[in-house]
N, C-alpha and C positions, 0 to 999 in steps of 0.2 A: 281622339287624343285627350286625354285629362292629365291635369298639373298635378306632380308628387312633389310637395315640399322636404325638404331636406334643410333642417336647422333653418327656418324662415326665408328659404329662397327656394325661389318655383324654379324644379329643373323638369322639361318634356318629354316625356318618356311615351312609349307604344304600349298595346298593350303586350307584343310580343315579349320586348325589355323588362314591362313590370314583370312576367313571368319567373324570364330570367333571374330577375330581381331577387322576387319571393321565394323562389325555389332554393339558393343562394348558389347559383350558377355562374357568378359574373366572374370574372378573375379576378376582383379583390378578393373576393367572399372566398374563394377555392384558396389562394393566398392566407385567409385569414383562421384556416384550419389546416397550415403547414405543421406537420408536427416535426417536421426535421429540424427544426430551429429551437425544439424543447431543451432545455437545459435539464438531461436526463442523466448527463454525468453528475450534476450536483449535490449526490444525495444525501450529502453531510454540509450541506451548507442552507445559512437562512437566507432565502430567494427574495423575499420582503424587504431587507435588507439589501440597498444598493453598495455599489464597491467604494473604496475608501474616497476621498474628493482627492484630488492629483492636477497637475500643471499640464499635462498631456493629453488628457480627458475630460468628459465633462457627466459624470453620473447625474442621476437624477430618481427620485422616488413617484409615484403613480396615486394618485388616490382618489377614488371615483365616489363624486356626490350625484344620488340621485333624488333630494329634496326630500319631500315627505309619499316618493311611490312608494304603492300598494308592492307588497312581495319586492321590496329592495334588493335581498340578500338575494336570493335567486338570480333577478334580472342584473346584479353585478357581474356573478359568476359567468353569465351567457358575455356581456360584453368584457371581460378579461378573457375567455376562450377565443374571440374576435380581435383584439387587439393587438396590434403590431408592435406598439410601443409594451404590452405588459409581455409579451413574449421575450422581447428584447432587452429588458430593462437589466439584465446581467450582464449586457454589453454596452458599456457607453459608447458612445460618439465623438471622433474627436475635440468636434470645434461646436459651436450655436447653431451656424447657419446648415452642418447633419440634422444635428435634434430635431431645426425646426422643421425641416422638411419631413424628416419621418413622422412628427406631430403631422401634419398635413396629409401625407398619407395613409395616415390611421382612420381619417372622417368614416371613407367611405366603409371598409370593414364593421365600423360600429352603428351605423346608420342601415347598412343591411338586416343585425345583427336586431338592431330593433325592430324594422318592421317583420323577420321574422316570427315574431311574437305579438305581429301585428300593434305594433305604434308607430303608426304613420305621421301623425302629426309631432314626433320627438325634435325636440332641439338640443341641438349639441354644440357645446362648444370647450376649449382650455383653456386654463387661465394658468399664467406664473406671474408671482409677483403684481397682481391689478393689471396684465396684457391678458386680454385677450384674443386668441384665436379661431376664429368662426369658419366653415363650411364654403366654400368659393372661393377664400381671402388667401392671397399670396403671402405668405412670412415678411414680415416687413424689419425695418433696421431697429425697430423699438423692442421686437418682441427678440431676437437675434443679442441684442445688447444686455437685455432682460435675461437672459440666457446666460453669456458668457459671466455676466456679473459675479455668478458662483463659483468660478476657477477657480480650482483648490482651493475652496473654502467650505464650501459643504456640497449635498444634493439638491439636483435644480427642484422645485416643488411642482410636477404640473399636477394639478386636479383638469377632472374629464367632468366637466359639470352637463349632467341630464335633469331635463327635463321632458319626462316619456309622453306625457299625457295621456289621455285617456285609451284603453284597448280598444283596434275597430272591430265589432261585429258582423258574422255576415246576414244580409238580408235576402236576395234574391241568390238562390243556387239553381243551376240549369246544366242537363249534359243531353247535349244536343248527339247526334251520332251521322253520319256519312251517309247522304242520300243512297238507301238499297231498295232493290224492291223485297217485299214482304214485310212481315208485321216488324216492330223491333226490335234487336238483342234482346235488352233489357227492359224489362215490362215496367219494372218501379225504379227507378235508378239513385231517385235520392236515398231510398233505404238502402242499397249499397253501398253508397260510396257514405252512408253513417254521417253525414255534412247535419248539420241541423240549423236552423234559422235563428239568431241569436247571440251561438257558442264563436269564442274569439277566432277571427282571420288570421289564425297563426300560417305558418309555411310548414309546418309537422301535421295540421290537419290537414292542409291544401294535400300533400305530398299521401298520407295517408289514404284521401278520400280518392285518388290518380290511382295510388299502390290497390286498392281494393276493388276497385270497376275493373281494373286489364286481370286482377285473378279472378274475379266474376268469371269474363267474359273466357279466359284460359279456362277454367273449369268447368264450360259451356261447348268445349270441343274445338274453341276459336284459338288456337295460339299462338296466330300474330297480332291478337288485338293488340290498341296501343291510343293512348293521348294525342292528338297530332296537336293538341293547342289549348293552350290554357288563359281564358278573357279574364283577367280582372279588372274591376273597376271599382276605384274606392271614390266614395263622395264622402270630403273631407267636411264640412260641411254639417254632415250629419252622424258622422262619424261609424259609418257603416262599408262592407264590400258587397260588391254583386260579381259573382263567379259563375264562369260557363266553361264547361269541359265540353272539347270536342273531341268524340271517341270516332276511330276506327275500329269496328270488332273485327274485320279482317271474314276469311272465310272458315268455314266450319270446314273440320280435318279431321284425319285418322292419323295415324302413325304408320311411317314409310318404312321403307329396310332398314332395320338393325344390325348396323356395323359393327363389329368386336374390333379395338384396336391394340392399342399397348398393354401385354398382359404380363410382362414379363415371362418368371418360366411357369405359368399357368396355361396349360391348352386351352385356346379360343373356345374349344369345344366344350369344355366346363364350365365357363363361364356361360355362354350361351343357354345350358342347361339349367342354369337358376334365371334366367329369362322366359317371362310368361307371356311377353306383349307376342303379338304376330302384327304382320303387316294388314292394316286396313281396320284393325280396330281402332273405336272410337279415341282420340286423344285425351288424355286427361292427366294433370300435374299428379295427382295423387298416385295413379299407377306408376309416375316416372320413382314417386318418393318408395313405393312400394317396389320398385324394381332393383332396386338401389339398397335395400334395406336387405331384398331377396340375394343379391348376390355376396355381400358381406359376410352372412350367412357361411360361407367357405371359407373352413379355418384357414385357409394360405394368403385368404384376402385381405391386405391391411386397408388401401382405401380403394372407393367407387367416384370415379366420374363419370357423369353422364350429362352430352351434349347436344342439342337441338339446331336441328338447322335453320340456317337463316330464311329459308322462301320451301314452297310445298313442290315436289315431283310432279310431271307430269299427272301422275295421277290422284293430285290432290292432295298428297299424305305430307307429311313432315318426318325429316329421314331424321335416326336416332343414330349417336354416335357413342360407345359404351370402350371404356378405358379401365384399366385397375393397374393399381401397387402392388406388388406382393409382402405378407409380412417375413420379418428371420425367421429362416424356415426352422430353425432349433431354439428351443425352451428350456430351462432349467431352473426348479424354483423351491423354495421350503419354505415352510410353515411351524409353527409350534402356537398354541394356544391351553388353556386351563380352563376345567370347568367345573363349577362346587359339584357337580352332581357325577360328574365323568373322569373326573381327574385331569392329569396334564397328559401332552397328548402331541406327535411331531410328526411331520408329512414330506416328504422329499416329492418331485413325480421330474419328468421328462417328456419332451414332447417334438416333433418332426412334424413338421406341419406338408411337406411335399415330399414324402418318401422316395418315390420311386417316378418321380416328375410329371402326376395324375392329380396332381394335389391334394393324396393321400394322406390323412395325418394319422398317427401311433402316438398313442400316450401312455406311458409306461407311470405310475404312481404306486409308494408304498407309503405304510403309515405304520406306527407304533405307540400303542396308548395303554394307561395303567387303566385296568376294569374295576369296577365298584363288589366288594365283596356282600354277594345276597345275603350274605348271615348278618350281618350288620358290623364284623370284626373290622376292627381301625388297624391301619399300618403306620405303626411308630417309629418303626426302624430299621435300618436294613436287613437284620437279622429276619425278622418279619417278611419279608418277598417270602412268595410261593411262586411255582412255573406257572399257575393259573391266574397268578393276579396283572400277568402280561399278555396285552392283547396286540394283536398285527392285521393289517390287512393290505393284501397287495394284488391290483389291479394293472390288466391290459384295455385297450380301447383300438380298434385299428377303424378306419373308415376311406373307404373308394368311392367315393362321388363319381358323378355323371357316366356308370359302366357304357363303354363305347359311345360317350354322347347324347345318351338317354337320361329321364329325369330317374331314373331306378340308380340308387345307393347299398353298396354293399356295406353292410355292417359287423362287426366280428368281439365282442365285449369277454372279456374272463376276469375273475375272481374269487381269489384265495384267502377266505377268514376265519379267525378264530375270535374270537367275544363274548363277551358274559353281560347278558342287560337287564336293570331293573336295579332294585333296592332291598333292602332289608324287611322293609314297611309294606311293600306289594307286591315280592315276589319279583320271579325272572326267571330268570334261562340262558345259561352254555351253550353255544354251538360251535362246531366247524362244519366246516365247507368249501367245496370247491364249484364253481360254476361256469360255464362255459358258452356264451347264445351267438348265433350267429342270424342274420336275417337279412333280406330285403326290404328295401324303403320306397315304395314306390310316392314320387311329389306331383301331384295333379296340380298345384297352385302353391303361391307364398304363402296360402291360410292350409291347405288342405293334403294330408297325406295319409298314408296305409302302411301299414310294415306287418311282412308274417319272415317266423323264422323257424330254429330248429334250437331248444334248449336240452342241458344236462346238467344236473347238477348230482351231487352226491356228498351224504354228512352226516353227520352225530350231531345230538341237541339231547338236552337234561333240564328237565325242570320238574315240580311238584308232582306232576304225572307221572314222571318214569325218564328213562333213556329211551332212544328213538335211532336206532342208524336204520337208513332211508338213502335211494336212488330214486332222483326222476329225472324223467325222458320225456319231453313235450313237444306242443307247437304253440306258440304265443302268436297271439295275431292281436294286433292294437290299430289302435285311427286317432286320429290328431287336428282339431282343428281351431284356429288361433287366430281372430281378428283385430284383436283387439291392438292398440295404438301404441304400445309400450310393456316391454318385457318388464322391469321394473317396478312401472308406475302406470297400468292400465287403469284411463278415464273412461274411454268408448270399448264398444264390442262382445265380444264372447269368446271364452276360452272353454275347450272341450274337450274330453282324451277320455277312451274307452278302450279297454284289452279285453282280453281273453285268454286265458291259457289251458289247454287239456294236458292231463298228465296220464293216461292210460297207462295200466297193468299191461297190456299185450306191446308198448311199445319197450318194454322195460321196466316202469317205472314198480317199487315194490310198495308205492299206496299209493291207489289212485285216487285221484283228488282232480276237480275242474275250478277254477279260478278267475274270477270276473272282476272287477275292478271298474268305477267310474266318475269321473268328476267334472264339474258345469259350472262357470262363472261367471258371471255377468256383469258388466258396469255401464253405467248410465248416467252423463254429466248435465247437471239442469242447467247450466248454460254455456254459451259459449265458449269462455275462457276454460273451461272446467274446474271453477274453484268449488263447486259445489257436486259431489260425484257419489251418487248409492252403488253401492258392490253386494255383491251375495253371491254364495259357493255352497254347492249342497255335493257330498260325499256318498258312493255308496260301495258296498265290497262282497261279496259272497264267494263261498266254498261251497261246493258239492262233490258227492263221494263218501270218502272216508268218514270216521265218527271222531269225535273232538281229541282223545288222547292217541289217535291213530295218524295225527296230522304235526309233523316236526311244527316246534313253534315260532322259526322265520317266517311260517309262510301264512300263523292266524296272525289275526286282527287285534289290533288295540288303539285305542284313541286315547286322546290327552297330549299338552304340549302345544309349543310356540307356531307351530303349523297344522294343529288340528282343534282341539279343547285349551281353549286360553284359562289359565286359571289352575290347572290342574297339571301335577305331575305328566311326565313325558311317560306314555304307554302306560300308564296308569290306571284305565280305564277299560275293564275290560270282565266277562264271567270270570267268576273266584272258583279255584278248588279247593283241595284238603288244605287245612288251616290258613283259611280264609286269604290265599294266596290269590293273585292276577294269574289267570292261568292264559289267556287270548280267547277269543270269538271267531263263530265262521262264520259274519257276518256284522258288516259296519254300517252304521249310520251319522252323517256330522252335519251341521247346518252352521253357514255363519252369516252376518249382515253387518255392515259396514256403513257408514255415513262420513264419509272426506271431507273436510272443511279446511278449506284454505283463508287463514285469516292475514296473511299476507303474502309474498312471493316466495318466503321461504320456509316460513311456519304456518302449519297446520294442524289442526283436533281432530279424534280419528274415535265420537262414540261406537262402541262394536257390542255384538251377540254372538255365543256360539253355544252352540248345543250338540251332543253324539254321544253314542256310548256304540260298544261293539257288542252281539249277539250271539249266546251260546249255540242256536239253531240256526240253518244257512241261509236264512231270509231274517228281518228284522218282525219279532213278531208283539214287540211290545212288552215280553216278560223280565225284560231289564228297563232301568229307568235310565231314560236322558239326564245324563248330568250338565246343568246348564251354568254359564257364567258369563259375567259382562262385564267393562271396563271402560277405559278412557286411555288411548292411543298420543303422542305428540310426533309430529314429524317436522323435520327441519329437512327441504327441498335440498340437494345438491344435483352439480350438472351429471352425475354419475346417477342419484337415480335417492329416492327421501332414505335418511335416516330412522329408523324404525326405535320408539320406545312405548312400549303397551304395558301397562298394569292391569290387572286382571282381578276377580273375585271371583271363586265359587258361589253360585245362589242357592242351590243345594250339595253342601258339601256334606261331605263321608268322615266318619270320622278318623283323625291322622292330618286331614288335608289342609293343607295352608289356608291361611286366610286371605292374603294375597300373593301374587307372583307375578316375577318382571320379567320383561322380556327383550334383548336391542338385537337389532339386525339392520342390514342394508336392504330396502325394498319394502311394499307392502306386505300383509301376513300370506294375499292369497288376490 
């Protein structure tokens, strides 16, 4: 038993109670973060200001001295979030002897409130008018009369006079754990639970260093660990705590049956099919959050819950309970945007997210966009339109997840366009086309999948070369794999994707051509938070077959632009033909590197490299130069995912080529 004083009177407390205490468990403390009592309708009025003085009521104004502490402002805001009386204070009282009791009531919220922040030895008291009101003391007739005295005539004045004193540090930390046999859970436990010898006894450390030892021990395969008991003990004295956590790690588990529950009109059975846990695998939080992430994944899915049971099965496992929302199954949306280099540009699309009650979703999208004339002529006026200078392109998407319940997705993609890309300054190319791929997706995992299909396309292209109409007929076979920790804003992991495409003459096609494609990225965060994160992404692309002017030029290579050569025109990059035109390459090369710096929560520097150029022969053999450039990145974090703005320089620029170029998007470059 050790004495907690409270504003200079010793009150007895356990250590169970201190717990309670520190944690802000007690029912004042739960009281004193009611927010239904917020004056949220207010929001044209000054809250600072109390209501007018009246014959009926008794207002009064709040004003909290905390002497000469250290971080005043702060430590106010903490006890105004704790106070019953600043919550209140847009509600008078009728008479004195309310007030004075709600002053009374207020002690204890605020003396929590401190030693949350670990000031144990704080004294508090109010004063109106030279009465004071201390901590134990019943309202008396003096401070009541003191009180009424203001009746409409002005605000009563209480000050909340602190005196915090000094912060307790902790001295002795210790996390004992439940007589088992065998070695321990936890080998080093004060490195877990991040406690350090010194740093202030607040109750966000205490609660932190609790919150961090149960997901240890959770991420250890245990997932009922638990705190059973939290010893403090502050010696006032010396102004120090000594804290001992007693841990339950509970027993080591797998994961039990997984229940499919509320799916709406989603088949159980498709859901299931973005589930990779099986029964008796090892438990672990991270495959729940992985699991979770896996099934959202399905466009009909709006949200994932997923629930753990309270005790392990017979057979030792912990049984999983798995629920979903479904989103409006119908879309409908448009777009228009402008771009100095592409012109203005307008997108309708539509979408069924559960066609045929499989959770099949169809996305139908078209687009309509003015195209850049390769010659370099400007459009003044309407007279001016040509039928060429309008571009369209309209897309199908159908997809059947989980065929019969299996992780195999049937996919079905087409596409009808007409476009004219490039400049005056580097050449381009016309095409139409129609495309048509259909494939299977086989999902071995959340990170890992396979897809082979059956493509057709067919079109017309013009550039420097010549005219081109061209059929092909293939098999595209691609692989996919993605660990990384964020679509958006990957810190950790590896992202990978590799194709293939043959186009054979014998299947139809009237140039054959084989098509390889691949790209690798990696991120690596030097610490834990990941404010500090190296990325790098290396490109590669080859054609084999056909000879360079034998190959439409959708299907060569070019590098340059806000997702490949920062610095450098978009497809810009690439072997020149007759009059030193961009004609494409059967063969890419790109390199980039990245260094993330988070200089605070939501701004970050982003120095970058990139290097590539594409190759007239179908390997990279060196006979073209890497055009390289570098820059300075700035991102500003959102919960959607960072704002992207990069500037760029060529290091070896061409000539024509800017000097620099900007680039903004939502996400990193790669």
């Amino acid at each position: 038993m050790r004495l907690w004083r409270r504003a200079g009177h010793a009150v007895a407390l356990s250590g169970g109670c201190a717990f309670a205490t520190l944690l802000g468990l007690q029912a004042e403390s739960a009281r004193a973060f009611d927010l239904s009592s917020l004056d949220v309708f207010g929001l044209f009025t000054k809250k600072d200001e109390p209501p007018a003085a009246n014959a009926s009521s008794l207002p009064y104004k709040l004003d909290f001295d905390l002497g000469d502490a250290e971080d005043a402002k702060t430590l106010t805001r903490t006890l105004q979030d704790a106070s019953l009386l600043y919550r209140l204070r847009q509600d008078a009282p009728p008479d004195g002897e309310t007030l004075a009791r709600r002053m009374a009531a207020d002690f204890n919220p605020l003396v929590d409130a401190l030693w949350s922040q670990g000031y144990f030895n704080a004294d508090v008291s109010m004063v109106v008018d030279g009465v004071s009101l201390t901590l134990g003391l019943e309202p008396n007739a003096t401070l009541i009369r003191a009180l009424e005295a203001h009746r409409n005539r002005d605000a009563v004045p209480i000050t909340i006079r602190v005196r915090p004193g000094k912060v307790f540090g902790l001295r002795k930390i210790e996390v004992v754990e439940r007589d088992e046999p065998g070695p321990p859970a936890i080998a080093n436990p004060l490195k877990v639970s991040k406690l350090k010898e010194g740093e202030p006894a607040t109750s966000a450390a205490l609660r932190g260093a609790q919150a961090a030892l149960v997901d240890y021990m959770r991420a250890q395969s245990r997932p009922l660990a638990k705190i059973v008991e939290l010893r403090p003990v502050v010696d006032h004295a010396a102004g120090i705590m000594d804290v001992t956590y007693v841990l339950d790690p509970g027993p080591l588990a797998g994961f039990g049956d997984i229940t499919i529950g509320q799916t709406d009109e989603i088949p159980p059975a498709v859901v299931r099919s973005f589930i990779y846990l099986e029964p008796g695998d090892p438990y672990s939080p991270k495959a729940l959050a992985d699991t979770r992430r896996s099934i959202a994944k399905i466009p009909a899915v709006g949200s994932v819950r997923i629930r753990e049971g309270d005790k392990l099965d017979r057979a030792g496992n912990l049984p999983i309970f798995v629920d979903v929302t479904e989103r409006p199954k119908r879309l409908l949306g448009f777009s228009a945007r402008y771009s100095t280099i592409d012109g203005p540009a307008v997108k309708t699309y539509w979408e069924h997210r559960n066609l045929f009650g499989g959770a099949e979703r169809l996305r139908l999208e078209g687009s309509i966009f003015l195209t850049p004339r390769i010659d370099g002529t400007k459009i003044k006026s309407f007279g001016d339109f040509e039928e060429s200078d309008i571009g369209g392109r309209f897309g199908f998407s159908f997809m059947k997840p989980a065929l019969g319940g299996s992780r195999y997705d049937w996919l079905v993609d087409g596409v009808a366009t007409r476009e004219r890309v490039g400049t005056n300054r580097y050449g381009g190319y016309t095409a139409r086309y129609a495309n048509v791929t259909t494939a299977i997706m086989r999902r071995f995992s959340d990170t890992f999948s396979v897809q082979a299909g059956l493509e057709v396309e067919r079109g017309q292209t013009s550039d420097v070369l010549g005219q081109i109409t061209y059929t092909l007929v293939g098999i595209p076979l691609s692989v996919k794999y993605d660990s990384t920790d964020s679509l958006l804003d990957p810190t950790r992991g590896i992202r990978a994707a590799a194709s293939f495409a043959a186009y054979p003459t014998f299947l139809g096609s009237t140039v054959g051509i084989y098509q390889t494609k691949a790209a690798i990225s990696a991120y690596y965060a030097l610490d834990e938070d990941a404010r500090y994160v190296l990325a790098g992404r290396i490109g590669f692309g080859s054609l084999l077959g056909a000879s360079l002017n034998e190959i439409p030029p959708t299907r060569l290579f070019f590098a340059g632009g806000g997702g490949s050569v920062r610095g450098y025109a978009y497809r810009s990059i690439a072997p020149l033909g007759p009059f030193n035109q961009v004609v494409g390459g059967r063969s890419l090369l790109e390199l980039s590197a990245e260094a993330r710096i988070k200089i605070t929560d939501t701004i970050g520097i982003v120095p970058f490299f990139d290097a590539g150029t594409a190759f007239e022969s179908s390997f990279p053999d060196g006979k073209q130069q890497l055009q390289m450039a570098a820059g300075l990145g700035l991102r500003y974090y959102t919960g959607i995912g960072p704002i992207r703005v990069d500037v760029a320089a060529p290091l070896n620029p061409r000539k024509g080529d800017k000097p620099v170029a900007l680039y903004v998007s939502i996400g990193q470059a790669f």
